[in-house]
NURO-427343 format. One record per residue (C-alpha): residue in one letter; chain; x, y, z. Coordinates in steps of 0.1 Angstrom, whole numbers. Example, Ala and Ser with C-alpha at 12.3 -4.5 7.8 and 13.67 -1.06 7.14 Angstrom:
2
<site residu="a" chaine="A" c1="123" c2="-45" c3="78"/>
<site residu="s" chaine="A" c1="137" c2="-11" c3="71"/>
This chain:
297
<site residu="x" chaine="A" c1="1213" c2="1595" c3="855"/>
<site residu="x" chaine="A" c1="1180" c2="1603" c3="839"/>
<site residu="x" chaine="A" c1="1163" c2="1634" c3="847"/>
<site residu="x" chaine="A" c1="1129" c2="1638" c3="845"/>
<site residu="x" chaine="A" c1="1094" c2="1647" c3="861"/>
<site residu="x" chaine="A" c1="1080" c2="1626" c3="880"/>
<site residu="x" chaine="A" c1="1040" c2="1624" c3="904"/>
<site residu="x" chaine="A" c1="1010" c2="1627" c3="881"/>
<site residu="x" chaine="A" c1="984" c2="1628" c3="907"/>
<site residu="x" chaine="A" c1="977" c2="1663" c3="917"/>
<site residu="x" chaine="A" c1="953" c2="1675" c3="944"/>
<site residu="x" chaine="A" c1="920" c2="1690" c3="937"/>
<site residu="x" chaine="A" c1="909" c2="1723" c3="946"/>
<site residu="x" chaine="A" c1="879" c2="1723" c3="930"/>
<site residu="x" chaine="A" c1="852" c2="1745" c3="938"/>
<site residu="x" chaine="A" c1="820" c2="1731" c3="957"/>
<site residu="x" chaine="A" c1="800" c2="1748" c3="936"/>
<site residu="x" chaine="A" c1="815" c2="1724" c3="908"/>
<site residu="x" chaine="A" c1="807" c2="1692" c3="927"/>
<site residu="x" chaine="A" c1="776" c2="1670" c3="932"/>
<site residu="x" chaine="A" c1="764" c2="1650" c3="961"/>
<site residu="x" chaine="A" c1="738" c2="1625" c3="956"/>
<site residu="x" chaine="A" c1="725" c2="1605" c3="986"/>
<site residu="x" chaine="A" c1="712" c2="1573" c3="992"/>
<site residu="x" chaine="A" c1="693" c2="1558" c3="1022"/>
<site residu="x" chaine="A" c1="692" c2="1523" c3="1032"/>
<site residu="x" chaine="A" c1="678" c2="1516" c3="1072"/>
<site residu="x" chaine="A" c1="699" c2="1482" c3="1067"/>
<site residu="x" chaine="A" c1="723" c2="1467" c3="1047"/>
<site residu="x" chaine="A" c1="699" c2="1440" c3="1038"/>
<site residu="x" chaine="A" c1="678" c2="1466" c3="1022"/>
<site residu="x" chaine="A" c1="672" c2="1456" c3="987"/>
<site residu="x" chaine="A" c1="658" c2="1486" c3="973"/>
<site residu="x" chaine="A" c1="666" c2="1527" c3="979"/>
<site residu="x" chaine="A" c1="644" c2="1539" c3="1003"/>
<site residu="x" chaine="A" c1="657" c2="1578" c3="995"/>
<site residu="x" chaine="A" c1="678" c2="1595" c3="970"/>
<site residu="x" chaine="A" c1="684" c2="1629" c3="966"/>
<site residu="x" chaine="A" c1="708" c2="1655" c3="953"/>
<site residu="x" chaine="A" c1="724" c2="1680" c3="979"/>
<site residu="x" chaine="A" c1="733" c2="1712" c3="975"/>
<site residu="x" chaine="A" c1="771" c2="1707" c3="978"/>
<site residu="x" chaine="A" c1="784" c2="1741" c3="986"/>
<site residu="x" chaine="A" c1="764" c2="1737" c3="1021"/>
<site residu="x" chaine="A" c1="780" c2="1704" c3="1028"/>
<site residu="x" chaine="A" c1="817" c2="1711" c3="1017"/>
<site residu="x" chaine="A" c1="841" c2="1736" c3="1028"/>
<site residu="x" chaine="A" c1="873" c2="1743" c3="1018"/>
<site residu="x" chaine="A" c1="904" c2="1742" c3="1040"/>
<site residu="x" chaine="A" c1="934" c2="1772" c3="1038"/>
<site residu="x" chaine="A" c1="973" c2="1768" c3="1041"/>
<site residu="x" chaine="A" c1="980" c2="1782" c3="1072"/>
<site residu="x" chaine="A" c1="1016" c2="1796" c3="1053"/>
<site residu="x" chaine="A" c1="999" c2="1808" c3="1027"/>
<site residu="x" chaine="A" c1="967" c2="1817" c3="1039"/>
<site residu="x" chaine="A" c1="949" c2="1826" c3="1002"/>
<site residu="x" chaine="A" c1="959" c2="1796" c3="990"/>
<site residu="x" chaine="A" c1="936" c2="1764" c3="993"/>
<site residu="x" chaine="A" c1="947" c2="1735" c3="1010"/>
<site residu="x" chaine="A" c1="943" c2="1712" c3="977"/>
<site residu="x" chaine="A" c1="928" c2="1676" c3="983"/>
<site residu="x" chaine="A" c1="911" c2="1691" c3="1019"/>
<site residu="x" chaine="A" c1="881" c2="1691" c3="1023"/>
<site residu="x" chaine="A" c1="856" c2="1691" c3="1054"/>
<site residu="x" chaine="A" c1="821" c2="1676" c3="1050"/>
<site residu="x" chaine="A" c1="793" c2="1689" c3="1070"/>
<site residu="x" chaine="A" c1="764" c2="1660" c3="1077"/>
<site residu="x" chaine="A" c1="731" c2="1682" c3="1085"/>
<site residu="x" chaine="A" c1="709" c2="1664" c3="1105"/>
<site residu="x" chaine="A" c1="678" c2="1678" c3="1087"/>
<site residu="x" chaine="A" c1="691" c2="1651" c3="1061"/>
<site residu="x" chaine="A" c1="708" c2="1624" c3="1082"/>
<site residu="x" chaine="A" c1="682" c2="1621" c3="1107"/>
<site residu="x" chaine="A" c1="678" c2="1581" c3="1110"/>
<site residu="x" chaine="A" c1="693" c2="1557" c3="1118"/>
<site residu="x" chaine="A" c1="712" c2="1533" c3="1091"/>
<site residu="x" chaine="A" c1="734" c2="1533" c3="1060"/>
<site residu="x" chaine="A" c1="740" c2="1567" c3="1043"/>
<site residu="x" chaine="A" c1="757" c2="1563" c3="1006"/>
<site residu="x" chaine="A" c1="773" c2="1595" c3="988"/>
<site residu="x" chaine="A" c1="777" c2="1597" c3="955"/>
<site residu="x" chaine="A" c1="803" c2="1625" c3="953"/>
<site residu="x" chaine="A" c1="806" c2="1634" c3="914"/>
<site residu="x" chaine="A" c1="816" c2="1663" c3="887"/>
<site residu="x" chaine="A" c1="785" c2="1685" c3="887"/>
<site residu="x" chaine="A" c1="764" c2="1678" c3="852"/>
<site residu="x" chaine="A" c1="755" c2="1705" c3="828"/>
<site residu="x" chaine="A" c1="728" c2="1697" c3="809"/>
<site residu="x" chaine="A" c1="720" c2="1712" c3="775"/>
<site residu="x" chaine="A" c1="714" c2="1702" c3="737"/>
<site residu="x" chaine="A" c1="733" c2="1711" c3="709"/>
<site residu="x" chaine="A" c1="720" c2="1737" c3="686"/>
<site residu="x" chaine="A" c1="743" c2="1733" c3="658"/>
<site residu="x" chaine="A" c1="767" c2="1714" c3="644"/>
<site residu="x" chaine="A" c1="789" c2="1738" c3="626"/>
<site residu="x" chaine="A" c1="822" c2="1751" c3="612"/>
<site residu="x" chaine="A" c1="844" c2="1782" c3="615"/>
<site residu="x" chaine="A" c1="836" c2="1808" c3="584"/>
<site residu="x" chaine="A" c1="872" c2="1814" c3="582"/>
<site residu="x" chaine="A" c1="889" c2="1775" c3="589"/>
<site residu="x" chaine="A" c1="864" c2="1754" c3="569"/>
<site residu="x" chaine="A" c1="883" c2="1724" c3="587"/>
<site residu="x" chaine="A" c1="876" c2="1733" c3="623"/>
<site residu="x" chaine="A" c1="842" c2="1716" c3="631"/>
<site residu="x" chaine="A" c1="821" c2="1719" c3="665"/>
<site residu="x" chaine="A" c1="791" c2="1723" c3="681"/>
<site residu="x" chaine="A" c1="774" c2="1750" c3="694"/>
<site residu="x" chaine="A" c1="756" c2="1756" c3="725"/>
<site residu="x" chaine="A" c1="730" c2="1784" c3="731"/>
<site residu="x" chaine="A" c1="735" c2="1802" c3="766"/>
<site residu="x" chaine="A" c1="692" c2="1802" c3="771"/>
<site residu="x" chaine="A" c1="695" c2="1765" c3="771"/>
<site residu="x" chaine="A" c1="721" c2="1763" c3="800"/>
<site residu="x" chaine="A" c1="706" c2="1762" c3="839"/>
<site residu="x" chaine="A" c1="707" c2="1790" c3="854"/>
<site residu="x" chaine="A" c1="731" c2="1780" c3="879"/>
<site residu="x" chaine="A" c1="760" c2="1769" c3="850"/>
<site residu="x" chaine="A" c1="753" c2="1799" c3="830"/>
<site residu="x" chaine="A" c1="792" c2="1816" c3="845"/>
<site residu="x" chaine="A" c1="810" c2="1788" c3="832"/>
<site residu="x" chaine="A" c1="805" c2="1802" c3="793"/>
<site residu="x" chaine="A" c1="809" c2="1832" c3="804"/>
<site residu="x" chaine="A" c1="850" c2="1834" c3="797"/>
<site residu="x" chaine="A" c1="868" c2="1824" c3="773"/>
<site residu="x" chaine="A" c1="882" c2="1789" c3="773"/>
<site residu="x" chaine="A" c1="862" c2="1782" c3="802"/>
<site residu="x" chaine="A" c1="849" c2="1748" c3="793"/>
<site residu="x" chaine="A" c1="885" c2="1731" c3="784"/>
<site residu="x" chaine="A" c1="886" c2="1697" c3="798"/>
<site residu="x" chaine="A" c1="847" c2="1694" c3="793"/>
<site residu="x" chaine="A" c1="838" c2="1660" c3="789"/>
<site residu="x" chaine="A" c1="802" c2="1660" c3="765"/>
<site residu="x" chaine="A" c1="784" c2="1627" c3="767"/>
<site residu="x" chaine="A" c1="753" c2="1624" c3="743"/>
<site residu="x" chaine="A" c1="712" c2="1613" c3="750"/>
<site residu="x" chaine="A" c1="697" c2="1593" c3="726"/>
<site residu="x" chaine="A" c1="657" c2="1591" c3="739"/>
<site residu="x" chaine="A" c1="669" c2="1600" c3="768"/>
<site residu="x" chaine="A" c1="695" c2="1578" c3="779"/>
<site residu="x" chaine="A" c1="729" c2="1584" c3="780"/>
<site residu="x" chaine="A" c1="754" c2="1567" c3="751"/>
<site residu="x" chaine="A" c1="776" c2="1543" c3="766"/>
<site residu="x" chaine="A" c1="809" c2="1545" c3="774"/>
<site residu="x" chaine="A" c1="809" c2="1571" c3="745"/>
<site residu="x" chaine="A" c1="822" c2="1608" c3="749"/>
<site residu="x" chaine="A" c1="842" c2="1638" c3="735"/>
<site residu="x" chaine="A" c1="863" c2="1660" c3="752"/>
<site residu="x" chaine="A" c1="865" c2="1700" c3="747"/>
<site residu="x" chaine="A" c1="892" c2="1716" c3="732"/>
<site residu="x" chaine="A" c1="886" c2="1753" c3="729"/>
<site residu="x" chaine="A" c1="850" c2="1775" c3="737"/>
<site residu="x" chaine="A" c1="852" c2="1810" c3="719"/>
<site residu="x" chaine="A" c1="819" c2="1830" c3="719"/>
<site residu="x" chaine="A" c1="803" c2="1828" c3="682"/>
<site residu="x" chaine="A" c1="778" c2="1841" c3="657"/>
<site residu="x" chaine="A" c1="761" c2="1830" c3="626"/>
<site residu="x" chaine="A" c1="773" c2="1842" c3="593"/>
<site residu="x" chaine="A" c1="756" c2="1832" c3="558"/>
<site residu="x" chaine="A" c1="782" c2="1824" c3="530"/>
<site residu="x" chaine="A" c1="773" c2="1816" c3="495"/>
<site residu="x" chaine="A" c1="784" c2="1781" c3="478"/>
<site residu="x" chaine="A" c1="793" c2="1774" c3="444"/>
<site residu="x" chaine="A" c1="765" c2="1779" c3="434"/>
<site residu="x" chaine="A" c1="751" c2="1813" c3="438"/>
<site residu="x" chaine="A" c1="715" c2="1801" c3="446"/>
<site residu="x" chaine="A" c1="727" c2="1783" c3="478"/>
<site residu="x" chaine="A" c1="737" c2="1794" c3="508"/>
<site residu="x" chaine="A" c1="752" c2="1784" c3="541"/>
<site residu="x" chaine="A" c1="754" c2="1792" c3="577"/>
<site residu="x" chaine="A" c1="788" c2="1789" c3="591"/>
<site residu="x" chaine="A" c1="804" c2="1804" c3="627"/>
<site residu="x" chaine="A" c1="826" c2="1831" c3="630"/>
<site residu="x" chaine="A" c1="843" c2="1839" c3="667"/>
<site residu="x" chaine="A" c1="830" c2="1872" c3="686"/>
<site residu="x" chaine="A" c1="845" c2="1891" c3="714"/>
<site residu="x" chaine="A" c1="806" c2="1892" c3="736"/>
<site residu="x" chaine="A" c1="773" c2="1901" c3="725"/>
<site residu="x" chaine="A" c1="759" c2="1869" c3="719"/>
<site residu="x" chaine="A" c1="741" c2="1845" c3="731"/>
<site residu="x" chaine="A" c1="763" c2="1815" c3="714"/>
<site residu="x" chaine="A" c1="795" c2="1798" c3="719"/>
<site residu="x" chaine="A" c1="813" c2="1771" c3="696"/>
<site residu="x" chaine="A" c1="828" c2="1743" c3="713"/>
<site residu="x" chaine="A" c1="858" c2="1723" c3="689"/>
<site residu="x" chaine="A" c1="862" c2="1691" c3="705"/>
<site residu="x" chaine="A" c1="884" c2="1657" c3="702"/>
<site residu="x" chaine="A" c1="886" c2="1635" c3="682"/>
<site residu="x" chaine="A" c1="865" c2="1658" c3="657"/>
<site residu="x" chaine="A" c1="889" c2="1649" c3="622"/>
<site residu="x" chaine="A" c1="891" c2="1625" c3="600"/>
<site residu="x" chaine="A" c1="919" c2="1597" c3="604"/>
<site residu="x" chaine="A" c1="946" c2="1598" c3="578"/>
<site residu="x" chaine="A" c1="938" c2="1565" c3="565"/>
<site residu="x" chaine="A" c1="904" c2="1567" c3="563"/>
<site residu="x" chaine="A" c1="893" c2="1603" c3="554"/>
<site residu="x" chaine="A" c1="856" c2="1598" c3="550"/>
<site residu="x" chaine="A" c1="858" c2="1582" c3="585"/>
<site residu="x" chaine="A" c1="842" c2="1616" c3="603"/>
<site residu="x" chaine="A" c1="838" c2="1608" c3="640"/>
<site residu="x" chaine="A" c1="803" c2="1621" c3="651"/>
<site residu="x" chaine="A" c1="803" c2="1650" c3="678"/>
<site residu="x" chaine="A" c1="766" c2="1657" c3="680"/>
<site residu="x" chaine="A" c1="740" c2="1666" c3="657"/>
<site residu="x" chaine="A" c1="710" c2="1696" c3="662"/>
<site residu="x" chaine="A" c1="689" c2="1695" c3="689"/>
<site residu="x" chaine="A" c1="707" c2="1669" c3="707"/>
<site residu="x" chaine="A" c1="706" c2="1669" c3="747"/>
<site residu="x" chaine="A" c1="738" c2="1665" c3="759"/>
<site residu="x" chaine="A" c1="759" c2="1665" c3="796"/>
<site residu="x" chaine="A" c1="791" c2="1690" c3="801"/>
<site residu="x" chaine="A" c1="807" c2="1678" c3="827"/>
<site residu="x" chaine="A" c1="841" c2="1690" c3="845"/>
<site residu="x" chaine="A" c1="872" c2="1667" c3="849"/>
<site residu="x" chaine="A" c1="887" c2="1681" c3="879"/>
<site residu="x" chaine="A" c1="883" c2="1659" c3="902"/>
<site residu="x" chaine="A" c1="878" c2="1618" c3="900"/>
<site residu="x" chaine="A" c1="838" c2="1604" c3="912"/>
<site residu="x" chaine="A" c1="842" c2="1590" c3="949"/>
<site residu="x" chaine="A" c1="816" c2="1571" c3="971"/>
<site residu="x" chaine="A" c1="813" c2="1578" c3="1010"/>
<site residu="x" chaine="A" c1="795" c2="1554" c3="1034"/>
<site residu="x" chaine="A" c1="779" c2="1569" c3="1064"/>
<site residu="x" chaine="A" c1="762" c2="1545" c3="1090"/>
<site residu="x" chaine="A" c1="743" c2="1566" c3="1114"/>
<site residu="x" chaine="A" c1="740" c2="1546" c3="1149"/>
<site residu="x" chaine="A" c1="727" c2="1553" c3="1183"/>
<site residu="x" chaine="A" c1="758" c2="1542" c3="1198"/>
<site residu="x" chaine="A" c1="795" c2="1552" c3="1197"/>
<site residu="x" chaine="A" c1="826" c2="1543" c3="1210"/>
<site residu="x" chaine="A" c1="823" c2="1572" c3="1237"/>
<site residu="x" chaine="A" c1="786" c2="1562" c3="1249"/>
<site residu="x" chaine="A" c1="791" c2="1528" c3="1251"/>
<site residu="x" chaine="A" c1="827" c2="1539" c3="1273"/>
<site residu="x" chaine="A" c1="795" c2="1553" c3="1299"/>
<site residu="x" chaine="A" c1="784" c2="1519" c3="1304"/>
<site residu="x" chaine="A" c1="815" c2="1502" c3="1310"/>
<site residu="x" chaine="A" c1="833" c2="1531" c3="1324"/>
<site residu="x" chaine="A" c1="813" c2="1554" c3="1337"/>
<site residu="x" chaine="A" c1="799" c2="1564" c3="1373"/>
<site residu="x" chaine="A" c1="767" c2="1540" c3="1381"/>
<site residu="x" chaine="A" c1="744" c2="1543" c3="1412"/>
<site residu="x" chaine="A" c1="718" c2="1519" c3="1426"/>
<site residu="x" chaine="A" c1="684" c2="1532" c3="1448"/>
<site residu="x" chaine="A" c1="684" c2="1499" c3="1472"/>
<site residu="x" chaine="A" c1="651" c2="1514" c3="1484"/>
<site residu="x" chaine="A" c1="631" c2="1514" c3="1449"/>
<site residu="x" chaine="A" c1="655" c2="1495" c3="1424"/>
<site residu="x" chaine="A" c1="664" c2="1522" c3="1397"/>
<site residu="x" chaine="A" c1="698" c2="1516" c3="1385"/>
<site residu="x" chaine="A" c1="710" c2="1551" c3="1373"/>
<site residu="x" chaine="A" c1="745" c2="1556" c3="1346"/>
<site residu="x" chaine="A" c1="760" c2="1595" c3="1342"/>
<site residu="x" chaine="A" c1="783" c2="1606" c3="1314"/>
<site residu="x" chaine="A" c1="813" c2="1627" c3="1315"/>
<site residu="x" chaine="A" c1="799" c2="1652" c3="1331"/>
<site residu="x" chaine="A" c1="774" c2="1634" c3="1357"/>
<site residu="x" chaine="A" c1="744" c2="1641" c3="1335"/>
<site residu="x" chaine="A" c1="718" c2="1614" c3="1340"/>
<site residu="x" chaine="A" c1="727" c2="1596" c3="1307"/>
<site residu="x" chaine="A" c1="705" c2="1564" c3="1311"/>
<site residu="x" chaine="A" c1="680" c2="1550" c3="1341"/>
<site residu="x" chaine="A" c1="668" c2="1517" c3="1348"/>
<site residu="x" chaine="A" c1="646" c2="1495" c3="1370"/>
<site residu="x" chaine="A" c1="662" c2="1461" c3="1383"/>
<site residu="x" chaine="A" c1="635" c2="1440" c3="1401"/>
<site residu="x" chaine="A" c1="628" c2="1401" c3="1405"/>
<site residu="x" chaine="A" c1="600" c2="1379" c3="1392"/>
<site residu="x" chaine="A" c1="593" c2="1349" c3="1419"/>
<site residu="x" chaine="A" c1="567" c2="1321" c3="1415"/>
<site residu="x" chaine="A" c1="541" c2="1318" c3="1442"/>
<site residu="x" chaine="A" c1="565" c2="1300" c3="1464"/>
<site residu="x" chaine="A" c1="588" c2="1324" c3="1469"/>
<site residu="x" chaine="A" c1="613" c2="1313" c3="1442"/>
<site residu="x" chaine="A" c1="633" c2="1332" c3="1423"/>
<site residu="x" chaine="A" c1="625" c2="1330" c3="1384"/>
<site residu="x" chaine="A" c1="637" c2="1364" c3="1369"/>
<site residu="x" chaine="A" c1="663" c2="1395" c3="1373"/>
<site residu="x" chaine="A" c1="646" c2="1416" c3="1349"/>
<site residu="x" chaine="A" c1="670" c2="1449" c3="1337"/>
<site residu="x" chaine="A" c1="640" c2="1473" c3="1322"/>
<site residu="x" chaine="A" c1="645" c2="1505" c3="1306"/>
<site residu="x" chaine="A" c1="628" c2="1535" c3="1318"/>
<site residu="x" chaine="A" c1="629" c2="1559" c3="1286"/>
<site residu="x" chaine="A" c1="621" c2="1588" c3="1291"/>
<site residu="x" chaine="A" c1="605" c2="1585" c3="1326"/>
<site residu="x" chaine="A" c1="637" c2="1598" c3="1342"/>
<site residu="x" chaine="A" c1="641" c2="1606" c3="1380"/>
<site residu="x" chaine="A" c1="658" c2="1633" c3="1382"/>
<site residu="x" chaine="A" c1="663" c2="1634" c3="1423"/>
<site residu="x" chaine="A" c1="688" c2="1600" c3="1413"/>
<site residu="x" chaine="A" c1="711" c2="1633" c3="1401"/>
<site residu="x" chaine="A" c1="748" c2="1625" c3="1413"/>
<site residu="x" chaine="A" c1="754" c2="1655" c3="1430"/>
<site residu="x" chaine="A" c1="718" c2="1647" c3="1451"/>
<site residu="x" chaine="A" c1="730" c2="1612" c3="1456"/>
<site residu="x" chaine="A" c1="765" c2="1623" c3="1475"/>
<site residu="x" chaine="A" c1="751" c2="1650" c3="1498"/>
């Protein structure tokens, strides 16, 4: 019998902080064009769940989404984009290692990275995983990206070439102090077959996208109605009275709250006959001495 490992889909317990919600509005599904689209701050929306056993250890693949209604205040078709949070940056070299000529990568400048992103170059190693994808005019490259390998905190160091009169700037790794960190990424060498086939990995002053691979992109739809399965129970369901005397047809909830009035009256023609039972809604004109409690004393 073979013996092996076996499941390759793991949880996430990803941060908040490294995920990004984009939302998109649509009053009806027959709504051609977004009406609104905006990013959300994602560590006010999500919250992480606990193992109750373990209680400092997160309940991976858990998460509970909050819905604000500051933001998901109409009525209609709510679509979230939830997605790796995008570091965006540019390249400030391409380089190679002072003391492996062969190890080539690009380096990022920490003034270039948002504020926000700046504590994920902050240790060691942090960015392995990374996906870079690379602007050209501003667009993103299709279907075209390089994945991080190693980040080590760098600095420049000038070396002389063969011949004296030249020089060269090449990286050598630092402990701290610096504002610059060296990224080696894959595939960065040359295939075996082909050695002047060098696969490109950025050039200076290139914008590119970091973005983290912990998690796979998902899409939520939200419809926001005025009815649910527990409101529409009232009117089928619920306690009902009728005033005989003036015609206002009264429905309570749960808890015999006035949940919805209505006048029921007829429309006759001049001879009496009856044309119309007309059902109207009273809105917010509510007559509050149909309360249920008034009703039964």
């Amino acid at each position: 019998m073979a013996i092996g490992t076996y499941g390759t889909v793991r949880p996430s317990d990803v941060s908040p902080e490294d995920v990004e919600i984009i939302m998109i509005y649509s009053p009806t599904r027959d709504q051609t064009e977004t009406i609104v689209q905006k990013k959300l701050v994602a560590s006010d929306l999500l919250k992480q769940y606990f193992d109750d056993v373990n209680t400092t250890e997160i309940l991976g693949g858990l998460y509970n989404l909050t819905l604000p209604a500051t933001e998901f205040n109409a009525l209609g078709y709510y679509t979230l984009y939830l997605r790796p949070a995008q570091i965006r940056t540019r390249i400030t070299d391409c380089g190679i290692l002072s003391a492996l000529p062969n190890v080539k990568g690009i380096v990022i400048d920490l003034n270039n990275v948002p504020d926000e992103f700046r504590n994920k170059f902050v240790s060691p190693q942090e960015l392995i995983g990374y996906r870079v994808e690379y602007l050209e005019n501003g667009r993103k490259i299709p279907n075209f990206f390089r994945i991080v390998t190693s980040s080590f905190f760098c600095e420049p160091i000038v070396t002389n070439e063969v011949n004296v009169n030249q020089k060269s700037i090449r990286y050598r790794y630092v402990d701290n102090d610096t504002n610059l960190v060296f990224l080696t990424l894959t595939p960065s060498s040359s295939p075996s077959n082909k050695p002047n086939a060098v696969p490109f990995i950025g050039q200076p002053n290139q914008s590119i996208i970091l973005t983290n691979s912990y998690f796979n992109p998902t899409t939520l739809e939200i419809e926001i109605v005025e009815h649910d399965i527990s409101t529409l129970a009232i009117g089928i369901f619920g306690n009902q009275s009728k005033s005989v005397e003036d015609g206002i047809y009264t429905m309570y909830d749960n808890n015999l709250n006035i949940y919805k009035q209505y006048n029921l009256f007829e429309v006759r023609n001049q001879f009496n006959e009856l044309l119309y039972e007309i059902k109207q809604d009273r809105e917010d004109d509510i007559d509050i001495s149909k309360n249920f409690d008034n009703i039964l004393e």
